[in-house]
C-alpha positions in Angstrom: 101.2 -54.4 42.7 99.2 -55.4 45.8 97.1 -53.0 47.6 96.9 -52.4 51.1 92.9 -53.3 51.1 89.8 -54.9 49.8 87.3 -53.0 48.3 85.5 -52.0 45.5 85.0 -48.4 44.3 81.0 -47.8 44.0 79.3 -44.2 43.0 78.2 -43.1 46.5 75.0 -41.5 47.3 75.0 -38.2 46.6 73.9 -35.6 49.7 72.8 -31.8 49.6 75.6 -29.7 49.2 76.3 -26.7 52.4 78.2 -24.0 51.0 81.2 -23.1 53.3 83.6 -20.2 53.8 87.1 -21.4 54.8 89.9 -19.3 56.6 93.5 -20.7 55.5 93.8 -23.8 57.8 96.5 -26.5 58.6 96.4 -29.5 60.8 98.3 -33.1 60.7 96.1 -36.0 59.2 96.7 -39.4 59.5 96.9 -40.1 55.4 95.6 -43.6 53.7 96.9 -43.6 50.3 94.4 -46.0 47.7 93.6 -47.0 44.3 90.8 -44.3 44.1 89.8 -40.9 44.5 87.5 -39.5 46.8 85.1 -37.1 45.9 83.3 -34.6 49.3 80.1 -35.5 50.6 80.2 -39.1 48.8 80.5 -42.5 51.1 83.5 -44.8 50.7 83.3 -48.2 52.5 86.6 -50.1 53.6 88.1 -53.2 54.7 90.9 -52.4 56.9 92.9 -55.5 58.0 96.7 -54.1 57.5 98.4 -53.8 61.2 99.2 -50.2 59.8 95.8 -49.1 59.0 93.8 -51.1 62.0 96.5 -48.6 64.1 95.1 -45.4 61.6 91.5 -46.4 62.4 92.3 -46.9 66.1 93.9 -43.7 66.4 91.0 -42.2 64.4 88.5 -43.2 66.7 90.1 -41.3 70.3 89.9 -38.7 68.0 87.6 -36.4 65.3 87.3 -39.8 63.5 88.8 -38.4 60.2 91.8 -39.3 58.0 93.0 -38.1 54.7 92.2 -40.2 51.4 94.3 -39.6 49.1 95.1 -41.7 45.1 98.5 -43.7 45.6 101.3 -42.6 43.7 103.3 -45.7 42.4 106.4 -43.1 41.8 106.2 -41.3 45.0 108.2 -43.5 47.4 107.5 -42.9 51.8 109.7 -45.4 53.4 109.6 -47.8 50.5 105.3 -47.4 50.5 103.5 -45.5 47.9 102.7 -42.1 48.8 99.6 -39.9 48.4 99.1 -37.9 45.8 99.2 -34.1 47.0 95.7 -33.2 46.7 93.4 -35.4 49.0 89.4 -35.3 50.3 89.3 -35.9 54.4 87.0 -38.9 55.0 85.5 -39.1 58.6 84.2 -42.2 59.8 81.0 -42.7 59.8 80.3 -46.2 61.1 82.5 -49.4 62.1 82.2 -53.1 62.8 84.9 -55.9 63.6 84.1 -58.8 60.6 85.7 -61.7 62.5 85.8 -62.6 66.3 89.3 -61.7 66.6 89.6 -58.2 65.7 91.8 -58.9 62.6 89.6 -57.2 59.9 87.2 -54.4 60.2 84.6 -52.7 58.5 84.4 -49.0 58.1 82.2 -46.6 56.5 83.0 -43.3 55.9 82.1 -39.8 53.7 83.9 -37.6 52.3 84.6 -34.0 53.7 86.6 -31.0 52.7 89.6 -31.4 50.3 93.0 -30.8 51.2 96.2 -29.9 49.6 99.8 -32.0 51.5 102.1 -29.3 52.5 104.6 -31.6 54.6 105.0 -35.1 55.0 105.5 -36.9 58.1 107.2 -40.5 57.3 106.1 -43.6 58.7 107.6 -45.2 61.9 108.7 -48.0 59.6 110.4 -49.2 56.5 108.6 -51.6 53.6 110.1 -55.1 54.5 110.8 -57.4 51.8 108.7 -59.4 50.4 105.3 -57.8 52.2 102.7 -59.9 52.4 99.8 -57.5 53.8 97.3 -60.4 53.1 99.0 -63.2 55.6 99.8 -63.5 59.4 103.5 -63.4 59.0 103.1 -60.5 57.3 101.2 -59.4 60.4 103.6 -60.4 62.7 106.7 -58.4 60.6 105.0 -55.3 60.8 104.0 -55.9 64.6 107.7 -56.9 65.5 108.9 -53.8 63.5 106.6 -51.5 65.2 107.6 -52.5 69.2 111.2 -51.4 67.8 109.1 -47.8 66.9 109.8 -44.9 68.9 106.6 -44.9 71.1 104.7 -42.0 69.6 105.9 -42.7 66.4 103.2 -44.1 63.7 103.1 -47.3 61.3 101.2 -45.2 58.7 102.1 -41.7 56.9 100.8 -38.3 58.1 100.8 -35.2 56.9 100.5 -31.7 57.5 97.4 -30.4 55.0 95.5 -27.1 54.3 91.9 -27.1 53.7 91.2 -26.1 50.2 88.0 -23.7 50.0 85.1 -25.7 48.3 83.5 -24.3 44.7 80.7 -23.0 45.4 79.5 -21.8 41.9 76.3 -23.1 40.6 75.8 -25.3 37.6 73.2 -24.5 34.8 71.0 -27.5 33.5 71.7 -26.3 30.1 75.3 -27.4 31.1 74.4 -30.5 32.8 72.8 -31.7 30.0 75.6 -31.6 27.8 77.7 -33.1 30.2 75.4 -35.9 30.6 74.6 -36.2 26.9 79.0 -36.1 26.9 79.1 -39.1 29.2 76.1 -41.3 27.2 77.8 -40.9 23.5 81.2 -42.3 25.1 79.5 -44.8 26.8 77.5 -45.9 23.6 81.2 -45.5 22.0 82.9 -47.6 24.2 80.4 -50.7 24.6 80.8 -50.9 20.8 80.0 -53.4 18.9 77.2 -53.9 21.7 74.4 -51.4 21.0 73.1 -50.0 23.8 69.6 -48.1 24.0 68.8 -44.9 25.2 66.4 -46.5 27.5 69.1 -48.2 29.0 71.6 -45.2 29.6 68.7 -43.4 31.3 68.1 -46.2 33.6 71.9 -46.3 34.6 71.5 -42.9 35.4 68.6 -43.4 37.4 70.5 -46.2 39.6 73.0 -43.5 40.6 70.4 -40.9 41.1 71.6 -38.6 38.6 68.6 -37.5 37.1 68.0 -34.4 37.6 66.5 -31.0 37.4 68.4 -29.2 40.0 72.2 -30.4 39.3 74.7 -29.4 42.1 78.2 -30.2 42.3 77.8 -33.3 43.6 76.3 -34.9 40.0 78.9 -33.4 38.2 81.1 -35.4 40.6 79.7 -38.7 40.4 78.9 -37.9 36.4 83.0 -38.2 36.9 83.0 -41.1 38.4 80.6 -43.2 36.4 82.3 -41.9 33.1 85.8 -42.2 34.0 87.9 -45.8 33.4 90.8 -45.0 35.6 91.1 -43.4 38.9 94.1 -41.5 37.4 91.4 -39.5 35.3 89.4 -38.8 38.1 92.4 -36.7 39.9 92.4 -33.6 37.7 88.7 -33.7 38.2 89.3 -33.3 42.1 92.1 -31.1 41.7 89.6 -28.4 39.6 89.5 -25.2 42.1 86.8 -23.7 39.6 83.4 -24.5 37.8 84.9 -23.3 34.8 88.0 -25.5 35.1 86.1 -28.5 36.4 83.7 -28.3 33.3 86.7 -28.7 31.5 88.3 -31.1 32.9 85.1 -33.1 33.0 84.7 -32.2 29.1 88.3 -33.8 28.4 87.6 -36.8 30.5 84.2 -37.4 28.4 85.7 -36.9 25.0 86.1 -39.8 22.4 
């Protein structure tokens, strides 16, 4: 399957978490479904170079600047296009630069904001043509030709109409962090086997992705997630968690052997 961009998923640096009280609220995101899961506060650069997406972006930028990030879903069809996932992390762009002289491919970073849960979807403007190449100019030039036939305020990519889902804002003990962590080094150690790897070792890969620590917070038990998990598949019930309790567990059965 080819995706609709170039980039490689990275553990982002990991910010102080604000606690926030959330009313039941709706609003219509623009919605860029990918081969990863976002996690809040956590950065997430992109390549965007698809007609669809540089339109997203654009859009983006006369406005708030945010879009929804959601995991593909290979079996959930929009229009011919996978579809998002129904539970999402709003990603607001932080940062953007064009990476050739004509405008074709830019460069954006963004972090991660409040997750959301897809009530409604609003299709795309346009149908999948056959045999899609995102990558090339005449796969450019489809889409482009497509689009002018568009409805004028109709859009090349999928919304959606989402409601913000209230963070957790329980704390984690360090008791509890530590057996997560000590979790997420015996698979590790278990999955590099027949190579041996040293405890000295495990404790300098979690010092690359700042995870040591004595104050644990949501946001390491994320990116625990992340840096444990071989799939973004496994990484969506993780997201999806709406308690400590349940994310502990979740975490637990991603970390087992």
């Amino acid at each position: 399957m080819k995706t609709d961009f170039k980039i490689r998923f990275r553990i982002p640096n990991i910010l102080r978490r604000t606690k926030t009280n959330y009313l039941t609220q709706t609003r219509v995101l623009p919605i860029f479904p990918l081969d990863l899961v976002l996690f809040p506060r956590q950065e997430l650069p992109l390549r965007i170079f698809e007609p669809r997406y540089k339109q997203l972006v654009d859009d983006c930028m006369l406005g708030d600047k945010q879009f929804g990030v959601c995991l593909a879903d290979p079996n959930n069809k929009i229009q011919g296009w996978h579809g998002p996932r129904p539970i999402g992390t709003i990603a607001k762009i932080t940062a953007i630069a064009d990476v050739e002289m004509d405008g074709m491919q830019s460069h954006i970073q963004t972090m991660g904001r409040s997750k959301f849960k897809i009530n409604k979807i609003i299709p795309p403007s346009i149908e999948l043509p056959e045999n899609y190449d995102p990558y090339s100019i005449e796969g450019h030039q489809v889409i482009s030709d497509l689009n002018e036939k568009a409805h004028e305020n109709e859009k090349m990519y999928i919304q959606a109409e989402v409601e913000l889902i209230p963070e957790i804002d329980e704390d984690i003990s360090l008791s509890l962090w530590e057996h997560l962590v000590d979790l997420w080094k015996k698979k590790t150690v278990h999955n590099a086997f027949p190579q041996v790897i040293e405890p000295d070792a495990l404790d300098q890969i979690l010092t690359q992705y700042y995870l040591i620590t004595d104050l644990p917070t949501i946001d390491y038990v994320y990116s625990l997630a992340a840096l444990g998990a071989q799939d973004p598949n496994e990484l969506q019930p993780v997201l999806e968690a709406n308690s400590m309790d349940e994310l502990i567990q979740t975490i637990e059965n991603l970390m087992t052997i």
